[in-house]
C-alpha atoms as a printed R data frame, in Angstrom:
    type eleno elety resid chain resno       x      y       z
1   ATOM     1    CA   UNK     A     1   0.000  0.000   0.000
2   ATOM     2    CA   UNK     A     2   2.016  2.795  -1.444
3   ATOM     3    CA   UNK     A     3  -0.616  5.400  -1.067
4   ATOM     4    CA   UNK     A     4  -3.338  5.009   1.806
5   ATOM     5    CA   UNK     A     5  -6.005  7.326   1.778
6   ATOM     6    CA   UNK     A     6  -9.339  7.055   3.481
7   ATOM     7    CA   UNK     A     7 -12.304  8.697   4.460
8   ATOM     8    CA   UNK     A     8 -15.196  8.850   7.112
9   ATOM     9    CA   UNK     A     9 -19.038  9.599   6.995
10  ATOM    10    CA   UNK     A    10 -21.823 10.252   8.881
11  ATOM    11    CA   UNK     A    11 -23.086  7.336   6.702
12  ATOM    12    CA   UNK     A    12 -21.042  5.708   9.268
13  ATOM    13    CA   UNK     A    13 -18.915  4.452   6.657
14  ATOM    14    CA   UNK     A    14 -15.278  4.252   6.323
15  ATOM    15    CA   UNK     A    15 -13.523  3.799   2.581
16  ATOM    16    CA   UNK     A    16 -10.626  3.031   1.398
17  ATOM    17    CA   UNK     A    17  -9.608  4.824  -2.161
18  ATOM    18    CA   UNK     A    18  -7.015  4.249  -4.902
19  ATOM    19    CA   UNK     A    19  -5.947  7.681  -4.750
20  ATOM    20    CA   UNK     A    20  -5.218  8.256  -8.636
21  ATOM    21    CA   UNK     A    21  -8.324  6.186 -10.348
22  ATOM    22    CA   UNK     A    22 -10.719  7.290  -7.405
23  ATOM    23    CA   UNK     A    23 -11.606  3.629  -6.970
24  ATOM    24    CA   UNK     A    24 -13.471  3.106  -3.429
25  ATOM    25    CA   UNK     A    25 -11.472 -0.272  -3.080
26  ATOM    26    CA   UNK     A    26 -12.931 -1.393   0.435
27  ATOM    27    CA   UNK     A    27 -15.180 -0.302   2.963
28  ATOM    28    CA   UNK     A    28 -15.843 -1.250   6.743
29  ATOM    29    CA   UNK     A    29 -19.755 -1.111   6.638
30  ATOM    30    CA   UNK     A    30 -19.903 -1.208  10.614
31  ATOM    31    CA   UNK     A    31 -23.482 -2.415   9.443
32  ATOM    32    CA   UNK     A    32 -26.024 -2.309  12.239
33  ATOM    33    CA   UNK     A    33 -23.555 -0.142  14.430
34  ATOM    34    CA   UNK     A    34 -24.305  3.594  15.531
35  ATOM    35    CA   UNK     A    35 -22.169  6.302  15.805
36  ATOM    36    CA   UNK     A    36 -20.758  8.440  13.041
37  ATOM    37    CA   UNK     A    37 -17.136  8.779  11.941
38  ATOM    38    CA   UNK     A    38 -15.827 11.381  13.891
39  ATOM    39    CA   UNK     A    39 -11.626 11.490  12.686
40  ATOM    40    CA   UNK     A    40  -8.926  9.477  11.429
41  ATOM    41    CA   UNK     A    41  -5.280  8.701  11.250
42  ATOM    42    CA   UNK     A    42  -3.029  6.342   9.887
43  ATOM    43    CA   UNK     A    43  -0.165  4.705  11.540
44  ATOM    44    CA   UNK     A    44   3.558  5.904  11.007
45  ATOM    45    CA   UNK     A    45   4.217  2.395   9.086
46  ATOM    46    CA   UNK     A    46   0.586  2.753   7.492
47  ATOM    47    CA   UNK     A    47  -0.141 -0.756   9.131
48  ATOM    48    CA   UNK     A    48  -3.520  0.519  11.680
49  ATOM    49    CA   UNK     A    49  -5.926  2.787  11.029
50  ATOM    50    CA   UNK     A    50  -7.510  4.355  14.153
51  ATOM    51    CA   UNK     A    51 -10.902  5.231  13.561
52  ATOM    52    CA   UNK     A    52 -12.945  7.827  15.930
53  ATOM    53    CA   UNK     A    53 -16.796  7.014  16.068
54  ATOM    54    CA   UNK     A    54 -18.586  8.431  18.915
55  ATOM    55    CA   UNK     A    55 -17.137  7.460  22.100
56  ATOM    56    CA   UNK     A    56 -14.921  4.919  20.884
57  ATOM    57    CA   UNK     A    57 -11.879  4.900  18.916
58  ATOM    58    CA   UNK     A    58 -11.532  1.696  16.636
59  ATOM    59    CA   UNK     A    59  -7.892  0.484  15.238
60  ATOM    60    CA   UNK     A    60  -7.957 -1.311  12.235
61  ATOM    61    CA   UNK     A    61  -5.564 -3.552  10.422
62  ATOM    62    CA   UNK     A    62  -5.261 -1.445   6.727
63  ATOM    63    CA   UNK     A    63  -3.944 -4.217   4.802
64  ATOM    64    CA   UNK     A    64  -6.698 -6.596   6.110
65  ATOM    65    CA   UNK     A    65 -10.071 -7.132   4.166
66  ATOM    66    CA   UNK     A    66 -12.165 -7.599   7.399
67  ATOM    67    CA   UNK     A    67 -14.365 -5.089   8.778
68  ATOM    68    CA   UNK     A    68 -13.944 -6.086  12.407
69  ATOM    69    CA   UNK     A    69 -11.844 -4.102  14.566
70  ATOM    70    CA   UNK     A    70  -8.356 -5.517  15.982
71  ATOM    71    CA   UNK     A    71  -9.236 -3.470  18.816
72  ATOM    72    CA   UNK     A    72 -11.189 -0.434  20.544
73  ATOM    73    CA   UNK     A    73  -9.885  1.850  22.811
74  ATOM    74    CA   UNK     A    74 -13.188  2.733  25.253
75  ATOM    75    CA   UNK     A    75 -12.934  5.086  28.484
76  ATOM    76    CA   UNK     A    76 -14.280  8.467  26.655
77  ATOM    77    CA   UNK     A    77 -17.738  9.411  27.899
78  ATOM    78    CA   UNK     A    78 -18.349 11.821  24.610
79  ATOM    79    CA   UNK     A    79 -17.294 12.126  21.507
80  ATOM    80    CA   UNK     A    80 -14.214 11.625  20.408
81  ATOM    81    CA   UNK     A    81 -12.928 14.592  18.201
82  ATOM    82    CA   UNK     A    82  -9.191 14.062  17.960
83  ATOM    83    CA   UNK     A    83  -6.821 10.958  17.356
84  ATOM    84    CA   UNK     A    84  -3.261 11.061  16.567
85  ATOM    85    CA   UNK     A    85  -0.115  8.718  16.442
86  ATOM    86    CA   UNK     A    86   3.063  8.821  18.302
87  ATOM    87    CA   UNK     A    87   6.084  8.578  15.616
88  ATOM    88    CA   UNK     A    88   7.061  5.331  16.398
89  ATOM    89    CA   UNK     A    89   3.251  3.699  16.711
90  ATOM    90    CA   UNK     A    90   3.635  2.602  20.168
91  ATOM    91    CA   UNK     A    91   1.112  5.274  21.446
92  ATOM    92    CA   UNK     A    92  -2.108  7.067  20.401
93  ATOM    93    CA   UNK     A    93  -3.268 10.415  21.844
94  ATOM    94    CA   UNK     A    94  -7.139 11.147  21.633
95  ATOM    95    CA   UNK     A    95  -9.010 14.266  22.329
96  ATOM    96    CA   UNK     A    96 -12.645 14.477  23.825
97  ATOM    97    CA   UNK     A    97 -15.633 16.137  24.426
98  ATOM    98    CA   UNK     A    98 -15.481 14.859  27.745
99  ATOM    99    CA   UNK     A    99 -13.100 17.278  28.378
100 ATOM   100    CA   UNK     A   100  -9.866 14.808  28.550
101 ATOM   101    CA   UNK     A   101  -7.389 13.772  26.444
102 ATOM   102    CA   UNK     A   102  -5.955 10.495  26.796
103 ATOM   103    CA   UNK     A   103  -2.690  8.761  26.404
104 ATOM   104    CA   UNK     A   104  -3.243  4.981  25.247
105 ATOM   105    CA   UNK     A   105  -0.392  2.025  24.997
106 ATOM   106    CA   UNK     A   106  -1.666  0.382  21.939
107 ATOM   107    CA   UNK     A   107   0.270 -2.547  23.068
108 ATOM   108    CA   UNK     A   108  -1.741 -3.305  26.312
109 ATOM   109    CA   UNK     A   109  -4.793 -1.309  24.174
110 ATOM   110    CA   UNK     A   110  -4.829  0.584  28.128
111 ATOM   111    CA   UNK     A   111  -5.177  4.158  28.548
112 ATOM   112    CA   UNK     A   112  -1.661  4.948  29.580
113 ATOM   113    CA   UNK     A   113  -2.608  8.806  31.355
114 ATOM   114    CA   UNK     A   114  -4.909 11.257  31.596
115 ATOM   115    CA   UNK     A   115  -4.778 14.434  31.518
116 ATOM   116    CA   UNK     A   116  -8.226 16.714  32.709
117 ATOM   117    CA   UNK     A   117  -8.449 20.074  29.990
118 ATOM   118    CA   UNK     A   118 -11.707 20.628  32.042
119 ATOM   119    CA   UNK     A   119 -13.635 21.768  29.040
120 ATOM   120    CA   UNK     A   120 -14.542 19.860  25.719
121 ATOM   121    CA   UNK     A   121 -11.434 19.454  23.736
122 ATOM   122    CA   UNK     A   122 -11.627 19.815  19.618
123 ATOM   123    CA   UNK     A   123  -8.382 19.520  18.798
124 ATOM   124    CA   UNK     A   124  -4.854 17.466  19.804
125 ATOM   125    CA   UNK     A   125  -1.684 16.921  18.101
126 ATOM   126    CA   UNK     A   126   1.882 15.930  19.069
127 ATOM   127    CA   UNK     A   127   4.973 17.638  19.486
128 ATOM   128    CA   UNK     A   128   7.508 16.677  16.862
129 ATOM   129    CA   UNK     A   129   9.672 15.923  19.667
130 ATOM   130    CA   UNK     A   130   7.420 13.628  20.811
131 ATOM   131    CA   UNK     A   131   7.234 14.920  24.098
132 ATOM   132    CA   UNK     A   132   5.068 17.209  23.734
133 ATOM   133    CA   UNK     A   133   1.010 17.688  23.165
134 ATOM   134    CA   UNK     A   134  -1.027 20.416  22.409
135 ATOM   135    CA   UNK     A   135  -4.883 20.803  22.431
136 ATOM   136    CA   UNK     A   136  -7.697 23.288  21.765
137 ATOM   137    CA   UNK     A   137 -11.061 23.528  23.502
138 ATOM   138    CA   UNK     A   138 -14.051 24.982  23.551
139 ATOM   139    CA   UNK     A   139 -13.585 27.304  26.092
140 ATOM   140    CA   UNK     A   140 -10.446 29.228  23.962
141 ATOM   141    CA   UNK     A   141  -7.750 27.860  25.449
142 ATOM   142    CA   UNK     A   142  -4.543 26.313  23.741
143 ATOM   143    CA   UNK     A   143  -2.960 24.138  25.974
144 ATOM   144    CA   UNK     A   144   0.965 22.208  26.363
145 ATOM   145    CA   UNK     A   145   1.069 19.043  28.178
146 ATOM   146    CA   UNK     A   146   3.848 17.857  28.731
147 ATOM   147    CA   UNK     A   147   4.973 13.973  28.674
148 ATOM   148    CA   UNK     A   148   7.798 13.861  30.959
149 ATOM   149    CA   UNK     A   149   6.202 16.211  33.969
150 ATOM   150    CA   UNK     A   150   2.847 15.001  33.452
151 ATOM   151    CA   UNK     A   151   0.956 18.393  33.547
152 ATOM   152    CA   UNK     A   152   0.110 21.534  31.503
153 ATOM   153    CA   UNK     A   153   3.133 24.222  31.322
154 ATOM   154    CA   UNK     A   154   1.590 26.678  28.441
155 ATOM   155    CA   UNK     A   155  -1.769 28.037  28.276
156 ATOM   156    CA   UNK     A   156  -2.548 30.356  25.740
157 ATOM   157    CA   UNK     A   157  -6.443 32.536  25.069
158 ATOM   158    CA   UNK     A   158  -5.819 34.579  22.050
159 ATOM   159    CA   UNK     A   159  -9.333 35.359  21.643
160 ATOM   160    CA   UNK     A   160 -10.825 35.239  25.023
161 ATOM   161    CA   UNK     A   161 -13.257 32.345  25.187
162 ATOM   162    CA   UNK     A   162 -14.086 32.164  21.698
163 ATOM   163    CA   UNK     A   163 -13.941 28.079  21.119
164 ATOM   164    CA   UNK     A   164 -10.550 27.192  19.053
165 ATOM   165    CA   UNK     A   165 -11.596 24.835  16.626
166 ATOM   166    CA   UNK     A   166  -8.176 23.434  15.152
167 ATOM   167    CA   UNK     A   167  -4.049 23.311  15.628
168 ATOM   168    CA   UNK     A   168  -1.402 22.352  13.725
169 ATOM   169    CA   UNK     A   169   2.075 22.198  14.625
170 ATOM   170    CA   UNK     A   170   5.150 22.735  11.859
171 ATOM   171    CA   UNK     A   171   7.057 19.419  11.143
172 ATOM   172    CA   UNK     A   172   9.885 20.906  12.102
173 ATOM   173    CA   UNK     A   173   8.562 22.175  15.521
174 ATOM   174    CA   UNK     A   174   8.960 26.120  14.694
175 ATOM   175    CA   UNK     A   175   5.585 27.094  14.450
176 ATOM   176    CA   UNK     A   176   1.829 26.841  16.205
177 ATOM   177    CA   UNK     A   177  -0.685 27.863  13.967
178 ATOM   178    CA   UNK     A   178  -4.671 28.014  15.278
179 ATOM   179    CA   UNK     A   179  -8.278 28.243  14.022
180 ATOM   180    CA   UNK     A   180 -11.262 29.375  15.718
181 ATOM   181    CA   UNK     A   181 -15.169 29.251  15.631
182 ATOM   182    CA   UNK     A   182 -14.982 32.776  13.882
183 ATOM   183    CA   UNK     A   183 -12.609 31.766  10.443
184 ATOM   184    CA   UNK     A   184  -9.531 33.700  12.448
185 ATOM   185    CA   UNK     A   185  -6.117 32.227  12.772
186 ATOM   186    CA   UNK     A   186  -3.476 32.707  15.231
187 ATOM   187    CA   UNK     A   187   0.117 32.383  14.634
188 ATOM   188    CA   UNK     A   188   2.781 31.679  17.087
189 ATOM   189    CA   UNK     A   189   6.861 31.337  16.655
190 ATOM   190    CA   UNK     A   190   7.647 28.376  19.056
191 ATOM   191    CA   UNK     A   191  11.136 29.113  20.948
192 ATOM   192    CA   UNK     A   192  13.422 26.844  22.590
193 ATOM   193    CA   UNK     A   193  12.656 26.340  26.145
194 ATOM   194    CA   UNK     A   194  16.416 27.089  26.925
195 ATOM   195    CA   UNK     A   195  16.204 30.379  25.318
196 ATOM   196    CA   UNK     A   196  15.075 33.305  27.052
197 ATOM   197    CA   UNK     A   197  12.041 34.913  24.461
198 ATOM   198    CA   UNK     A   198   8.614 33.218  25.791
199 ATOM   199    CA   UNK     A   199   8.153 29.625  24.584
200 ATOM   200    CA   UNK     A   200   5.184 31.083  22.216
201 ATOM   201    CA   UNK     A   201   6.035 34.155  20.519
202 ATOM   202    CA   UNK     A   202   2.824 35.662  18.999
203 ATOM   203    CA   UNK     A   203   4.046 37.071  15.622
204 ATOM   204    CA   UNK     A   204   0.342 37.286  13.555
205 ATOM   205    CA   UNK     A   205  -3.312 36.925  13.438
206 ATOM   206    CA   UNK     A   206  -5.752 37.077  10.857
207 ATOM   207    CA   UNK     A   207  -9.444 36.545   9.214
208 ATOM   208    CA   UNK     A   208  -9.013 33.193   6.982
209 ATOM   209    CA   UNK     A   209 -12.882 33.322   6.097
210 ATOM   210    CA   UNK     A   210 -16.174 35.198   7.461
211 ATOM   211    CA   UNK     A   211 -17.898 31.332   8.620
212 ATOM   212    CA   UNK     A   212 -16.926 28.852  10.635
213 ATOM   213    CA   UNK     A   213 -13.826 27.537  10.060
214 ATOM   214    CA   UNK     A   214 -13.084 23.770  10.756
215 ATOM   215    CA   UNK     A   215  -9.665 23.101  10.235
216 ATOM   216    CA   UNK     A   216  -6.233 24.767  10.007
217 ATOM   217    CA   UNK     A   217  -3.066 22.622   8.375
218 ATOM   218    CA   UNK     A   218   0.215 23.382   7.803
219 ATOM   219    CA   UNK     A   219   1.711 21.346   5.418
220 ATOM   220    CA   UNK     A   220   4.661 19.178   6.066
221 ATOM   221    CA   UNK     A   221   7.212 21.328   4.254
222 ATOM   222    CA   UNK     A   222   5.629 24.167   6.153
223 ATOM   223    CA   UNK     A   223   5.645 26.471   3.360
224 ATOM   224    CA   UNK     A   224   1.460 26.613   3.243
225 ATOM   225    CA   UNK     A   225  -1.434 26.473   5.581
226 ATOM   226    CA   UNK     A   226  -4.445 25.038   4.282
227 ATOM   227    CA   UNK     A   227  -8.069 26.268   5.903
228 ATOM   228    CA   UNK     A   228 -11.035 24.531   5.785
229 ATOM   229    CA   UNK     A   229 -14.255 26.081   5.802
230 ATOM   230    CA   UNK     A   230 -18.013 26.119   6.464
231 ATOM   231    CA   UNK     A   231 -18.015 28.795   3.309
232 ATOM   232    CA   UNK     A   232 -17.365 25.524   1.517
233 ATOM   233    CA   UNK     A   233 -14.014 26.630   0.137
234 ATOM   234    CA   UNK     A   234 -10.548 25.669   1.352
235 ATOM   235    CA   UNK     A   235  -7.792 28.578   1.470
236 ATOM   236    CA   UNK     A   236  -4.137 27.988   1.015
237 ATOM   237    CA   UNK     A   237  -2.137 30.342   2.255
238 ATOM   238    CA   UNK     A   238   1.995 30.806   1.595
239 ATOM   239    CA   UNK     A   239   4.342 31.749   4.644
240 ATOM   240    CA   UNK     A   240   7.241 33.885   4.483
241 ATOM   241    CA   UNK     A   241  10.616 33.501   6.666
242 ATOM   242    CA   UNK     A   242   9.100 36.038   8.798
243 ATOM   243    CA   UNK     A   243   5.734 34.413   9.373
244 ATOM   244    CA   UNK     A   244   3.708 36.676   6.490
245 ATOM   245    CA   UNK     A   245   0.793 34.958   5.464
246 ATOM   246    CA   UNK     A   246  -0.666 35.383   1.951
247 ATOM   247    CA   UNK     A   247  -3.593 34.153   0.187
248 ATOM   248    CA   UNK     A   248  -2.373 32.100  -2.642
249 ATOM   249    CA   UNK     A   249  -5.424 30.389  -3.752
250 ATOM   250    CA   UNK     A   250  -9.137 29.706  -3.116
251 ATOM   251    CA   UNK     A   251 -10.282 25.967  -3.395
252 ATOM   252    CA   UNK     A   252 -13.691 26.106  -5.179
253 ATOM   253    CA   UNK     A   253 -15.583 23.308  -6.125
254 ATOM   254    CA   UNK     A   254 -17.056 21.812  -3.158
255 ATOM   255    CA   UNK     A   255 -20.788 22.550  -2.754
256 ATOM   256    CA   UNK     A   256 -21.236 22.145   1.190
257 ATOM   257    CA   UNK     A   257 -19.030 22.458   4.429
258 ATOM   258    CA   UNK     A   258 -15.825 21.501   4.270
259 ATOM   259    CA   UNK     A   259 -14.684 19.832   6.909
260 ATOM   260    CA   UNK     A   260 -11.037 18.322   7.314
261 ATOM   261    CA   UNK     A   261  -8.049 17.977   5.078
262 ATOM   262    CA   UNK     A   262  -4.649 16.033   4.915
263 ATOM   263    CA   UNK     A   263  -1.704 17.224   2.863
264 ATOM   264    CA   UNK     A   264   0.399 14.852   0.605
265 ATOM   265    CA   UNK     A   265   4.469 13.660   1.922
266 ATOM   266    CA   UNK     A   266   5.636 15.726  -0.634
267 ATOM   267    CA   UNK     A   267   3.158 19.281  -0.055
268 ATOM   268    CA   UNK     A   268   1.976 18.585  -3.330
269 ATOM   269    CA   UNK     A   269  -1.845 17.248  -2.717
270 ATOM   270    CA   UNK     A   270  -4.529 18.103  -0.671
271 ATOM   271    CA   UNK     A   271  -6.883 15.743   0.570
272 ATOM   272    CA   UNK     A   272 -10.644 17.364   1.636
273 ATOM   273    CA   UNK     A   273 -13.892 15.666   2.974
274 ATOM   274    CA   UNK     A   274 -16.887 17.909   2.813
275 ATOM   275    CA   UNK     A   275 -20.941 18.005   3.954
276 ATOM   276    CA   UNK     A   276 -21.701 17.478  -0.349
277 ATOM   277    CA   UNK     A   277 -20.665 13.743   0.128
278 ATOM   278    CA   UNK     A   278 -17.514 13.680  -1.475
279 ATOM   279    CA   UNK     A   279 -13.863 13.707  -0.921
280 ATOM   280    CA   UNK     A   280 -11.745 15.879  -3.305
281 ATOM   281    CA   UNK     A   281  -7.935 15.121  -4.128
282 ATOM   282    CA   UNK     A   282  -6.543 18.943  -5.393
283 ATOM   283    CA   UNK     A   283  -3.171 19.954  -6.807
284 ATOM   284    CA   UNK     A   284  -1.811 22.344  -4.759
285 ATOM   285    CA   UNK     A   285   0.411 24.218  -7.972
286 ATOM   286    CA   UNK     A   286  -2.280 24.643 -10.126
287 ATOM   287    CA   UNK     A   287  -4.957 24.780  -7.373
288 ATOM   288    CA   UNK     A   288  -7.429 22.182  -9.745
289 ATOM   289    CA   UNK     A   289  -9.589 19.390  -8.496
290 ATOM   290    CA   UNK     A   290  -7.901 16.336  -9.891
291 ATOM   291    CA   UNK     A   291  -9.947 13.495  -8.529
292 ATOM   292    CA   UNK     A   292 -13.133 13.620  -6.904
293 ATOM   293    CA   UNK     A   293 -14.394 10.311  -4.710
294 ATOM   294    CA   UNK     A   294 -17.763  9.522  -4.724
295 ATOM   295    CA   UNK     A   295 -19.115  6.704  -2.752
296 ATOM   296    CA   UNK     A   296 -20.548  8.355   0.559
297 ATOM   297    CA   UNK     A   297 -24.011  8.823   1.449
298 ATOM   298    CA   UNK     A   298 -24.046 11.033   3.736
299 ATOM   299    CA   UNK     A   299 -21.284 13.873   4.751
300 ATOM   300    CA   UNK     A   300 -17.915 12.955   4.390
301 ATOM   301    CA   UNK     A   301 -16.102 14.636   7.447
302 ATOM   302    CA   UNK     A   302 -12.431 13.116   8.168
303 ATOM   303    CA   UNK     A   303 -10.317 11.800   5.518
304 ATOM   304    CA   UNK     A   304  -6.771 10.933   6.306
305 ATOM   305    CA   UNK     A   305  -3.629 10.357   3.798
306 ATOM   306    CA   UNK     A   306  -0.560  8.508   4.032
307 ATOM   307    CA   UNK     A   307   1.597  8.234   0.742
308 ATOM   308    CA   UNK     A   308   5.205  9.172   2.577
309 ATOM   309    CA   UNK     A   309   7.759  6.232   3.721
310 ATOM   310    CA   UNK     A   310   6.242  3.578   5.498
């Protein structure tokens, strides 16, 4: 599996697609089981996909033609909203409504820690160094938690308690950008801890679109940051060296919500699930829909892609 790229529904569906024909070339049914597809991500060696529905997050063997679960991670008492890998596989992070985010050994399939944000969380993703997490709720706070000390050591409100809908963290660790309920996006530099500027240097903010916005991406060569929107376009913007953010291009084509998005290994692709159904695969130089995947019967709202070394 060179290139794995799937998608969830409200449908309650998950599918697998060959990226390039636009082939739907499996999909767990879950047939007769509630809950909607809520997020997903795909393993550093693209061997499990974890699956969000509901309460529950479900790992799944990608290479496998069954639609029963290897296993399901279950202590969340709300919906699940966030899931991410640790580099190496040996950990998943998930983010809740319930107001917690959770640590789980996907060895043991335990919940390894957990750490109390107090409100509903939308948002999680991990530190390249690993040791590192941070989340977004629904109460406007950006939060650090950190592995090693077991607690939260940065808290930032950059719009009072406006809910902050989506974070993404540079690759390279030098950057925290964030999204919130309004289509606004906050920028920070991250500095070393040894240094002595503040940890999160706010160097811009600005109004991505006039709805909702759903989710904010940088991409992995951290030259763009794609923005996902209920105005049913997606916005890429380019950075400078000096954190300048410019409109490059406006993603039309969709006819509902967009909802989530996942870059290719090389920056080159953007995946995006919308409310219309569909899933769209869109060259980022030429800013063109290049495959649409149609299969879903209801709103597609998480697709994940994996097409970098295994």
């Amino acid at each position: 599996m060179s290139v794995v790229l799937v998608t969830g529904s409200y449908d309650h569906e998950i599918r697998f697609w060959e990226a390039w024909s636009g082939i739907c070339s499996r999909t767990i049914a879950r047939s007769g089981e509630s809950g909607q597809v809520n997020r997903l991500a795909i393993s550093p060696d693209k061997r499990l996909l974890a699956a969000a529905i509901h309460k529950k997050v479900y790992i799944y063997e990608i290479t496998s033609t069954s639609s029963t679960p290897l296993t399901c991670l279950d202590a969340h008492t709300n919906n699940v909203t966030s899931v991410s890998f640790h580099s190496e596989g040996k950990w998943l992070v998930t983010g809740s409504e319930d107001g917690t985010i959770r640590i789980w050994d996907l060895r043991s399939t335990q919940v390894h820690r957990t750490y109390d944000n107090g409100a509903p969380v939308n948002d999680v993703c991990v530190h390249p160094n690993q040791g590192e997490l941070i989340s977004c709720d629904q109460a406007g706070c950006i939060k650090q938690w950190d592995l090693s000390e077991n607690l939260c050591s940065h808290e930032l409100t950059p719009a009072g308690d406006v809910p902050i809908r989506s974070v993404s963290l540079a690759s390279d660790g030098s950057c925290l950008v964030a999204g919130n309920n309004k289509g606004k996006c906050y920028v920070w530099k991250i500095n070393e801890e040894k240094s002595d500027l503040p940890r999160y240097q706010a160097v811009t903010k600005f109004s991505a679109h006039k709805k909702y916005l759903t989710r904010v991406l940088l991409s992995p060569d951290v030259k763009y940051l794609a923005t996902c929107s209920a105005d049913t376009t997606v916005k890429i913007w380019s950075i400078s060296e000096n954190y300048e953010f410019r409109q490059e291009k406006v993603l039309q084509g969709h006819q509902r919500w967009v909802w989530d998005c996942a870059f290719s290994a090389d920056s080159a692709y953007l995946v995006t699930a919308s409310s219309d159904h569909t899933a769209r695969l869109w060259e980022m130089a030429s800013g063109e829909t290049v495959r649409q995947y149609n299969g879903h019967h209801k709103a597609a709202v998480c697709c994940a892609l994996h097409d970098g070394a295994g």
